[in-house]
C-alpha positions as CSV (number, residue, x, y, z in Angstrom):
1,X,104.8,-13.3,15.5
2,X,104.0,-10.2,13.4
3,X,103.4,-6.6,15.2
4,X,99.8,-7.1,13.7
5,X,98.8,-10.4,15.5
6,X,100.4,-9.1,18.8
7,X,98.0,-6.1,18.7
8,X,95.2,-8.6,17.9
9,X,96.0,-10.6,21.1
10,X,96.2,-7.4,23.2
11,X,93.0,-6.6,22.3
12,X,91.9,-9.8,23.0
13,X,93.4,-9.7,26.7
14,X,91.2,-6.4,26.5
15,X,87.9,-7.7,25.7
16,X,88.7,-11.0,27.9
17,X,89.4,-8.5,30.7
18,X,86.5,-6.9,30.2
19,X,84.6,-10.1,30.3
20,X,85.3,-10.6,33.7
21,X,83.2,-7.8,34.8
22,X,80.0,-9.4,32.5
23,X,80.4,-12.4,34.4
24,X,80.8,-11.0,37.9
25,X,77.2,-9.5,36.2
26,X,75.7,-12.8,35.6
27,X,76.8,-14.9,39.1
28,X,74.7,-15.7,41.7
29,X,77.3,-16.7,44.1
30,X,78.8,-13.6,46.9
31,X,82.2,-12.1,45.7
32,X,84.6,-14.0,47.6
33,X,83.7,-17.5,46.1
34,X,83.7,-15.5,42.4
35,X,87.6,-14.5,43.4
36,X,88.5,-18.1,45.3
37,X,87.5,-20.1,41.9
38,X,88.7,-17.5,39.7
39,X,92.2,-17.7,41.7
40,X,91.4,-21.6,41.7
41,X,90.7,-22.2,37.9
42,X,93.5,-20.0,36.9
43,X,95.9,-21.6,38.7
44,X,94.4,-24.6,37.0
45,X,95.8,-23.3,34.0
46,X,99.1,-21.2,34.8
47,X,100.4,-24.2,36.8
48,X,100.2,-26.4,33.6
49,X,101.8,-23.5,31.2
50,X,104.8,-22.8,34.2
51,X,105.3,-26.5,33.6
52,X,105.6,-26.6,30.2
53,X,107.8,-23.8,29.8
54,X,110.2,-25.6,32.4
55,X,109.9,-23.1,35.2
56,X,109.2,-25.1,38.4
57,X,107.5,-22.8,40.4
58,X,109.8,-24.2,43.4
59,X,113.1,-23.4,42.1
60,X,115.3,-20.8,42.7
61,X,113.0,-18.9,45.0
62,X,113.2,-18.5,48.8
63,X,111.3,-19.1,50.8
64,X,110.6,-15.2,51.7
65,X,110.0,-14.6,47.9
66,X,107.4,-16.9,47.7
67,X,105.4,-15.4,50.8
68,X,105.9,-12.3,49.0
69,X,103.9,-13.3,46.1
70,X,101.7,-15.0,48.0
71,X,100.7,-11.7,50.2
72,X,100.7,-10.0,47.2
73,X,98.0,-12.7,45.8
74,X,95.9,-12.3,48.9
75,X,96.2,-8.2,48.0
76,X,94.9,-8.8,44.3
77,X,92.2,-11.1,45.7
78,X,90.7,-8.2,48.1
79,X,91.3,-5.3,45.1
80,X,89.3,-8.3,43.1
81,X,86.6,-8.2,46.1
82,X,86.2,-5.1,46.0
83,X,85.6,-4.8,42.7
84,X,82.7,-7.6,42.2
85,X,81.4,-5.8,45.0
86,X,81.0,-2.9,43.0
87,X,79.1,-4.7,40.4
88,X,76.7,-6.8,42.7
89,X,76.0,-3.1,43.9
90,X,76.5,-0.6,41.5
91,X,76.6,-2.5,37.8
92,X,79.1,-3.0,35.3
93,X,79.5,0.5,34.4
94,X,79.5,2.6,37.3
95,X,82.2,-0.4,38.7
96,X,84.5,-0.7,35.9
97,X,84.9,2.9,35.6
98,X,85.2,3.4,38.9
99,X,88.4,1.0,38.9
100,X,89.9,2.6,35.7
101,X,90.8,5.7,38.0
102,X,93.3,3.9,39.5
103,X,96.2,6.1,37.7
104,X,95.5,9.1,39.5
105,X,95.9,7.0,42.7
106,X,99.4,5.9,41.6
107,X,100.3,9.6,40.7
108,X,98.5,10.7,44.2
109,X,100.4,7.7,46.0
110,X,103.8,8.9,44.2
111,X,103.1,12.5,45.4
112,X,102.4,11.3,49.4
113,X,104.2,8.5,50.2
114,X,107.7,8.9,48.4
115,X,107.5,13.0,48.2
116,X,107.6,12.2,44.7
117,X,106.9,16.2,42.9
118,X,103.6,15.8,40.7
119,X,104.3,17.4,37.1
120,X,101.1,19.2,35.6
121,X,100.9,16.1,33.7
122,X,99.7,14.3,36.9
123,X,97.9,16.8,38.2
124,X,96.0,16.7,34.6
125,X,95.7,13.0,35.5
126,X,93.9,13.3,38.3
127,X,91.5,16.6,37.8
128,X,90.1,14.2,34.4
129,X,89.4,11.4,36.4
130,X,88.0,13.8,39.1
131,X,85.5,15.0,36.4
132,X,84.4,11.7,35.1
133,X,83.7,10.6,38.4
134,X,81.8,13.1,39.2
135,X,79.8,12.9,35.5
136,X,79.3,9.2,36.2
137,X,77.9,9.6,40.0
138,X,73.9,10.0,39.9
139,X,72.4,13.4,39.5
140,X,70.1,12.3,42.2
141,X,72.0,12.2,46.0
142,X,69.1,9.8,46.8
143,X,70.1,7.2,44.8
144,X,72.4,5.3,47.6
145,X,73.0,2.0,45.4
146,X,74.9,3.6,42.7
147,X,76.6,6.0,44.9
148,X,78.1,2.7,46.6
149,X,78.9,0.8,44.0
150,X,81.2,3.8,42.7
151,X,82.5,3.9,46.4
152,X,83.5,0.2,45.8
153,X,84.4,0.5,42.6
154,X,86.7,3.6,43.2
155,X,88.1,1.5,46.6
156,X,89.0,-1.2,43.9
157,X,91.2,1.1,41.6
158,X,92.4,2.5,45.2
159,X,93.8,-1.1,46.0
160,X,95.1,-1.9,42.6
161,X,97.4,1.0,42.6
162,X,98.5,0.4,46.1
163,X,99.5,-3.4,44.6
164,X,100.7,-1.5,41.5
165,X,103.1,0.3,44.0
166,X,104.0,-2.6,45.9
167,X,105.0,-4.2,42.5
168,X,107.6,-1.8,42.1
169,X,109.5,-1.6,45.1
170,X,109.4,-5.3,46.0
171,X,111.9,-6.9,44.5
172,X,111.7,-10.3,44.0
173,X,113.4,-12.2,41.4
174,X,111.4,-14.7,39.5
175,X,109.8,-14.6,36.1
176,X,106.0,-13.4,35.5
177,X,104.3,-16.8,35.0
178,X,106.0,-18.2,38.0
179,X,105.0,-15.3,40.4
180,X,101.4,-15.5,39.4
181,X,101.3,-19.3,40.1
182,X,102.3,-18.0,43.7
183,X,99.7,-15.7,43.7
184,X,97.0,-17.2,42.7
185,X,97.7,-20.2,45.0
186,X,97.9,-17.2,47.4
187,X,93.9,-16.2,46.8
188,X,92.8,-20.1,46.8
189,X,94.4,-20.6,50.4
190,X,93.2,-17.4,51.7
191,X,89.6,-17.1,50.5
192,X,89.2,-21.0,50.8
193,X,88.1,-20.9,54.3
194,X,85.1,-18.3,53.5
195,X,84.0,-20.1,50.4
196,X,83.8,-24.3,50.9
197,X,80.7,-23.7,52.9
198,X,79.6,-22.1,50.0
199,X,80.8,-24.4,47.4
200,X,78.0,-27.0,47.9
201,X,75.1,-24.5,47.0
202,X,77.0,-23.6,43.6
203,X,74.9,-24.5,41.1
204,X,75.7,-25.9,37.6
205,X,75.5,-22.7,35.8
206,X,77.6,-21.0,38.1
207,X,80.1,-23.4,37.9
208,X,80.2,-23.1,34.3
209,X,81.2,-19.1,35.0
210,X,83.4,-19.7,37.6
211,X,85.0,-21.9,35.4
212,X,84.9,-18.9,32.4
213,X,85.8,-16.1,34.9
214,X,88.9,-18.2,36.1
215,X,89.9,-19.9,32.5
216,X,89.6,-17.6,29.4
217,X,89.2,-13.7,31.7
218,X,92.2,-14.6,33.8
219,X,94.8,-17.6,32.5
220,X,93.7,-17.5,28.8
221,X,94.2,-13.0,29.3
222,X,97.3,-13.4,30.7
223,X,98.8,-15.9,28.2
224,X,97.6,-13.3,25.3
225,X,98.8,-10.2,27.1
226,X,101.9,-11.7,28.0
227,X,102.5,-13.5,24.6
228,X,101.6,-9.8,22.9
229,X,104.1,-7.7,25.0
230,X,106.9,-9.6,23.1
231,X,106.6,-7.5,19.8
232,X,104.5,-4.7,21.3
233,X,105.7,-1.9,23.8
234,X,104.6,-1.5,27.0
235,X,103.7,1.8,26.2
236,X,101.1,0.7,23.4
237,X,100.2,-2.0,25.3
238,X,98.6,0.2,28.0
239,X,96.7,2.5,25.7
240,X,94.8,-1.1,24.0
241,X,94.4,-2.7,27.7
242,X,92.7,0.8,28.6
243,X,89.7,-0.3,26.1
244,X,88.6,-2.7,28.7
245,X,86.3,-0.7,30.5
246,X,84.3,0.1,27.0
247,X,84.0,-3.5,26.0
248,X,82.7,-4.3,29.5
249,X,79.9,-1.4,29.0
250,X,79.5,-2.4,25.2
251,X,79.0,-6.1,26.6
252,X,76.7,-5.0,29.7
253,X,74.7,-3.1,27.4
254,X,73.9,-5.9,24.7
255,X,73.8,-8.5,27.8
256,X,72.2,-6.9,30.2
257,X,70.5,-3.8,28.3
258,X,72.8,-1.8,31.4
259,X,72.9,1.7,28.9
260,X,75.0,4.2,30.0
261,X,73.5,7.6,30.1
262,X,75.3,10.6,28.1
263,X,76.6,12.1,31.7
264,X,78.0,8.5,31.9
265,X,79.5,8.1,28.5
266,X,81.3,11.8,28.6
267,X,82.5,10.6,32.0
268,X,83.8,6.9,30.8
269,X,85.4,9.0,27.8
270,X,87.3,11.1,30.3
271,X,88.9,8.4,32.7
272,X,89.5,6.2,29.7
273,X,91.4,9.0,28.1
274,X,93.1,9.8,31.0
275,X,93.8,5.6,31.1
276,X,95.4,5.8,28.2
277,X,96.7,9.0,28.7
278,X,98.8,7.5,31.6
279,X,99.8,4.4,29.7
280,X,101.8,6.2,27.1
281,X,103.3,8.3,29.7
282,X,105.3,5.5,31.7
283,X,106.1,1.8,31.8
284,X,103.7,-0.2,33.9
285,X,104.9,-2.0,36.3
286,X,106.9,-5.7,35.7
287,X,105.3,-7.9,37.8
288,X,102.5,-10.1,37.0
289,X,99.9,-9.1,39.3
290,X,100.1,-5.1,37.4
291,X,99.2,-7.2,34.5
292,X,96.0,-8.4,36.2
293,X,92.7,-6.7,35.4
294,X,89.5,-7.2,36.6
């Protein structure tokens, strides 16, 4: 594979990521059946590839390893929750950018938990999300559904640098596909209790998205993301995954006619920046469920 076509499928795994927020957008159905058959139809599709590739998910993993990924599975599906919560409430926008500040969390997390010194870098970090946040809240304090759905968008990125966190001082040994198999069988076990009384009233259509959301935004993403990392570094891999919030706007504003506002778009250019910003500065972390977006 030439550097070329492994930047073309990162940016795929970008705009696929992005996706996912478009068809959180369109669904009918309440967020915890959009994460159980996303988890569901994912697996549906990892389980097949771990197969193929001669890794049975079974082997050389203890028992203790593979409730790790599990727990770590049920962790992605609430950051997940969270986050099409955001968009039921908020819209694509305000949620999506409300996630992306979910570097300054790590940086913050660093600084409390581990006593880890914060460089002016970081605090740089966090002081430009700070300020798009604040550009992307409503001018008007009255206006209580946006203010949520950045609450909940925000309590997503929150979550998914906690699991980022996690990621790196867990240490399990098993290969990416096979720990997301593990996971994702993780969020259909634990969300499938809330969501079979619900499964009955899906209709057609939203099966059809379900089936999108969990296929091409989640297995088909990973595949390309994972398949691009081999001749790309994982330093230029972050900057082109931190486009996904401004194909998920792009999209909600053809889609939906969602258009930002210029507070908005000034606000979006500073997390992004500060997305990518953080991407070059460090390695994400290995594990599969880093490599997740929503």
């Amino acid at each position: 594979m030439t550097r070329a076509r492994a930047l073309l499928q990162l940016h795929l795994a970008a705009l696929l990521y992005g996706l996912s927020a478009l068809f959180g957008q369109a669904l009918s159905v309440s967020p915890q059946m959009i994460v159980f058959a996303r988890g569901l139809f994912a697996l549906a599709v990892l389980a097949p590839l771990c197969l193929l590739a001669r890794r049975i998910p079974w082997r050389s993993l203890r028992l203790l390893d593979i409730g790790t990924l599990m727990l770590l599975g049920i962790a992605l599906a609430i950051h997940w929750l969270l986050f099409f919560k955001a968009i039921h409430t908020g819209g694509v926008a305000v949620a999506t950018l409300g996630f992306a500040t979910f570097p300054a969390f790590t940086a913050l997390s660093g600084w409390l938990l581990s006593a880890q010194r914060m460089g002016s870098r970081d605090w740089a970090l966090v002081c430009l999300a700070s300020a798009g946040l604040v550009l992307i809240g409503p001018m008007d304090a009255s206006d209580a559904t946006s203010l949520q759905g950045l609450a909940w968008g925000i309590a997503s990125g929150a979550t998914y640098a906690a699991i980022a966190i996690a990621n790196q001082h867990l240490k399990v040994t098993s290969d990416s596909l096979t720990s997301s198999v593990w996971q994702m069988a993780g969020i259909a076990l634990a969300l499938a209790p809330f969501s079979l009384d619900e499964w009955a009233e899906v209709v057609a259509r939203d099966w059809w998205l379900l089936a999108g959301l969990g296929v091409l935004c989640t297995g088909v993403a990973y595949t390309l993301f994972i398949s691009g990392l081999s001749q790309v570094s994982a330093n230029v891999a972050a900057v082109v995954i931190a486009m996904e919030p401004v194909y998920a706007i792009a999209g909600a504003w053809l889609l939906f006619q969602q258009r930002p506002t210029l507070p908005m778009a000034l606000g979006g250019a500073l997390i992004v920046g500060a997305v990518a910003w953080a991407g070059c500065r460090q390695k994400p972390a290995g594990q599969p469920s880093d490599r997740y977006r929503p």
